[in-house]
N, C-alpha and C positions, 0 to 999 in steps of 0.2 A: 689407341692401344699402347700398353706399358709392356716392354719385353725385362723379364725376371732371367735372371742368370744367377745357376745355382750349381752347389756340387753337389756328387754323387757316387756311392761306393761302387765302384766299375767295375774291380776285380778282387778277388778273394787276395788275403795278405796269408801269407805264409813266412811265420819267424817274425822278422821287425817288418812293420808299414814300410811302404815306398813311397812316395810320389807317385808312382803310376796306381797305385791302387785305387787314385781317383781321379774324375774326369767334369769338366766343367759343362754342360748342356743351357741353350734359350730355349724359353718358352715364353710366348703369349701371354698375357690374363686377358681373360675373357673381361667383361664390363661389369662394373656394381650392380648388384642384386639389391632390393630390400633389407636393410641390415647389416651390408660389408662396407669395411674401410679397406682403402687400399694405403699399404706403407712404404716407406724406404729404410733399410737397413739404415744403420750408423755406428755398431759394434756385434759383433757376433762371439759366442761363449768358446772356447776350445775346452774340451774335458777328459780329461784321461778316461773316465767311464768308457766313453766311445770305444775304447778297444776292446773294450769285452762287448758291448752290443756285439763288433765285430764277429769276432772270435766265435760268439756262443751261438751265431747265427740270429741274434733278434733283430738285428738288420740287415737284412737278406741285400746278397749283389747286385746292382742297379737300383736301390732305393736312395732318396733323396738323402744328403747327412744330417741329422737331428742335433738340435743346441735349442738355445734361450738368447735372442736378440732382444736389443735397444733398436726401435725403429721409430720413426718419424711419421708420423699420419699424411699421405698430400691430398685425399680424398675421401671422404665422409656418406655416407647415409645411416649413421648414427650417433643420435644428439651426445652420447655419454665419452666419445671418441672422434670429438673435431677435428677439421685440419689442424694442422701446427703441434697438436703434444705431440709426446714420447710415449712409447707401451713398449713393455715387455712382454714377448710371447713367444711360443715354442715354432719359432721357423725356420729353424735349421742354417744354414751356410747356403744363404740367398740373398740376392741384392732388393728384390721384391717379391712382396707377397700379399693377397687380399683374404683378411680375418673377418670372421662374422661371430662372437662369444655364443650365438644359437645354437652352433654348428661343431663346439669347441669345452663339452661339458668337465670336461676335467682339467684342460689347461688351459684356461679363459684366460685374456692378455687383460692385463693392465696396465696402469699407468704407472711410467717409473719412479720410484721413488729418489728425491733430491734433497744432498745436502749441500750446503754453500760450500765453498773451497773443493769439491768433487767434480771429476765428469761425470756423465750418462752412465760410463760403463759401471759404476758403483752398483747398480740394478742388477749384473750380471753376478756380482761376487759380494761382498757383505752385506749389501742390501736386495740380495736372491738366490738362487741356487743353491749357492756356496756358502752365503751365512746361512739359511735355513740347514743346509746340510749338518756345518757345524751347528748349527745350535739345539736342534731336534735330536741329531745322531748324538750328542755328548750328553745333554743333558738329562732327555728322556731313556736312558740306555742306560750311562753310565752311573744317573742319580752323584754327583761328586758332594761330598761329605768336606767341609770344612778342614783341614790339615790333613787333607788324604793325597797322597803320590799320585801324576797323574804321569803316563808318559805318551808322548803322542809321533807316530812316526810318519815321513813326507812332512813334516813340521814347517819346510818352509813353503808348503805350495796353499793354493787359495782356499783349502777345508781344515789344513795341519795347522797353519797358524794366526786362524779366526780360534780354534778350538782351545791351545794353549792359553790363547788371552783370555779367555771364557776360563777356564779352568782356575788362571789367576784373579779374577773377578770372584769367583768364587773363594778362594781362600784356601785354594792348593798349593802342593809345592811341585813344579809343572818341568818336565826333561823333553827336551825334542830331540830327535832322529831327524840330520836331515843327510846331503851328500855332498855338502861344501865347505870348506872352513867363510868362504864368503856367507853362506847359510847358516852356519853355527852363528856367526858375529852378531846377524841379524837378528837373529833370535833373541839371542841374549839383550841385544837394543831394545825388542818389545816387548821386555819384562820374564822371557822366560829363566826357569833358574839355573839351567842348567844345559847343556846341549852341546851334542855327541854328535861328529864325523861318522855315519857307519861304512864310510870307504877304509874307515882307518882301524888296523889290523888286530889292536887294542879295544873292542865295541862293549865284549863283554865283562871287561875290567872299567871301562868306563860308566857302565850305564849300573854296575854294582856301589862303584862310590857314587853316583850321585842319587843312588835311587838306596840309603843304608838303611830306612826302614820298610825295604822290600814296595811293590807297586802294587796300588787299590783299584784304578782304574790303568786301560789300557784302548786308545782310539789308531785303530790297524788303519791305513791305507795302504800298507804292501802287503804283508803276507812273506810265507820261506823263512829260509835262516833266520830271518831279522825278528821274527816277529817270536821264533822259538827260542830264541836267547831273551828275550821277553818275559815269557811264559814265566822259566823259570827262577823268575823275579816278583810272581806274581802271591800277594799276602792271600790268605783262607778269606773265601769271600768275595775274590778281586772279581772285577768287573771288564768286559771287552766288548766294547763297540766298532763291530767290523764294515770298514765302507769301503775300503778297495782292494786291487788284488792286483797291486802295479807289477809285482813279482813273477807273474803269469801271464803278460797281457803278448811277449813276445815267442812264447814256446812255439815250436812245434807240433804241429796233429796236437793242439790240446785237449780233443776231442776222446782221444784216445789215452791220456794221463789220467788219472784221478787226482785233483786236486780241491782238498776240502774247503781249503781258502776261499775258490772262486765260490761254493755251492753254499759257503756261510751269505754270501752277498744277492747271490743270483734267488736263493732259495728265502733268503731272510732267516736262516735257521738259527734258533740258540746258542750262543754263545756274547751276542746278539748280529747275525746282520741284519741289515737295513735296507730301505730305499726310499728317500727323503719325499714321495711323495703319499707316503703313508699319513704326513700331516698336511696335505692338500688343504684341509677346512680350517686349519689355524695357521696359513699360509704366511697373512699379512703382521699376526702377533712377533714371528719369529724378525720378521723384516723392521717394526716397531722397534722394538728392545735391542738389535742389533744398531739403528738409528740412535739410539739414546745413548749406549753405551758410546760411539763414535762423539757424538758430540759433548759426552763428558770427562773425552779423553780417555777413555778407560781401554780404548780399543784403536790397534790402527790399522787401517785397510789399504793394500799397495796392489797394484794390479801390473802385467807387464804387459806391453801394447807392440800387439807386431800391425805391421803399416800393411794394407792393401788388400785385396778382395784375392785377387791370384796368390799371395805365400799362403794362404791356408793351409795346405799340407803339409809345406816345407815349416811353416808354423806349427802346426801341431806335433811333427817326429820332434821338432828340438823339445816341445813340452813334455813329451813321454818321457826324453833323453832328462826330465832335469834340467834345464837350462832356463826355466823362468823362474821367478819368485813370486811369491803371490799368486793371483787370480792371471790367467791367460788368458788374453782378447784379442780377434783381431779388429782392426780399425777399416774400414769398407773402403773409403775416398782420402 
């Protein structure tokens, strides 16, 4: 018998998460079935998403935490999933778990995708989730037009600045929003043209010079103030691809707010939001072209790595707070 230890939303968050709002539980797995592999973690996803699961109630109190892990096969009853690889699959913030793709029709795990000079966790963020995010949410959304303004805000986290580089691949002139002068630098290191502090008091004088023939596209991951000093920036025609609602993820009784931000995301409704599993059936293209573009240098993928299966919480508040760069993983052992 293999005991799995995993988290689990224990208590309703009200305002910002805590640490206590989750709790670690073991369980047993029962034995292989016909068809199951059993795995072991070796990175698990953190994603701002989860606070609105939170929030909106889709992940009701006491249910297990949901992500996208790298795990390691150690037992088999299926030829396509030997021991020894790697797969990616939706199991949440758990050290083990036994997958059967029978059982699993919409997010059937695969095998992770590798490129040399990378670890594992790459599957989790340009080569998964997060590059599909960005690359479906930007490009089937936004359509970006050759010398068109793009502006992209959370610029420096693991969907803001896969999208940026996508945008300059394409042959835009691309402004990031992020909340650090360490994050500005960065940005501007991977080709962005431009890139705004919006701690800094100056946002809407800033994001006017660099954006002088007004903004064609716009990819929201907060929402609020930020994103309406935006708006009106925005040329006849302009385009908004809405994926997050970082802006809202700490309120109070959100329940009781009206905010259209969240209900652009939640609802998918025009303007455009989304939810990157809309392109479920062209999954692996999006993971492809992201692969290519990395290894033609056109793109580059940086992940931050919090150490251990216990900081996951305290790992995920510092993610909320901004305090990673890139793609946020935690490392299991």
């Amino acid at each position: 018998m293999v005991s799995a230890r995993k988290w689990i939303y224990a208590k309703r968050a009200e305002g910002e998460i805590q640490e206590t709002n989750f709790q670690t539980v073991t369980e047993e797995l029962p034995a292989l079935q016909d068809g199951d592999f059993l795995v072991e973690t070796e990175y698990f996803s953190l994603d701002a998403g989860l606070r609105g699961y939170m929030q909106l109630g889709i992940l009701p109190v006491g249910s297990p935490i949901i992500g996208t892990a790298v795990a390691k096969v150690l037992q088999s009853n299926r030829a396509e999933f030997p021991a020894g690889v790697y797969v990616c699959a939706r199991i949440g913030w758990c050290t083990h778990a036994i997958l059967n793709p029978d059982k699993q029709k919409d997010n059937r795990p695969y095998l992770v995708p590798s490129l040399e000079g990378h670890s594992r966790a790459l599957g989790l963020g340009a080569l998964g989730l997060s590059g599909n995010t960005a690359y479906f949410g930007f490009l089937e959304i936004c359509k970006p037009r050759e010398g068109e303004t793009v502006v992209v805000s959370g610029a420096a986290g693991a969907v803001g600045s896969l999208v940026g580089q996508i945008a300059k691949i394409k042959g835009c002139h691309v402004v990031g929003l992020a909340g650090t002068e360490e994050k500005v630098r960065w940005l501007k290191e991977i080709g962005f043209d431009a890139a705004i502090n919006y701690r800094d008091a100056s946002v809407r004088e800033q994001l006017a010079a660099a954006t002088p023939r007004g903004i064609d596209c716009y990819f929201d991951n907060v929402g609020g103030e930020l994103t309406e000093m935006v708006r009106e920036r925005m040329n006849l025609f302009g385009r908004i691809s809405v994926c997050g609602t970082v802006s809202s993820y700490n309120r109070e009784q959100p329940s009781l707010i009206s905010d259209p931000q969240r209900d652009f995301v939640s609802k998918q409704l025009r303007q455009e939001g989304f939810v990157v599993f809309r392109w479920l059936n062209r999954w692996m293209e999006g993971i492809t072209q992201m692969a290519e573009w990395i290894k033609q240098g056109k793109l580059v993928a940086r992940e931050t790595v919090y150490e251990g299966f216990d900081t996951a919480p305290k790992s995920f508040i510092s993610m909320l707070k901004g305090d990673n760069v890139g793609k946020a993983v935690i490392k299991v052992q």
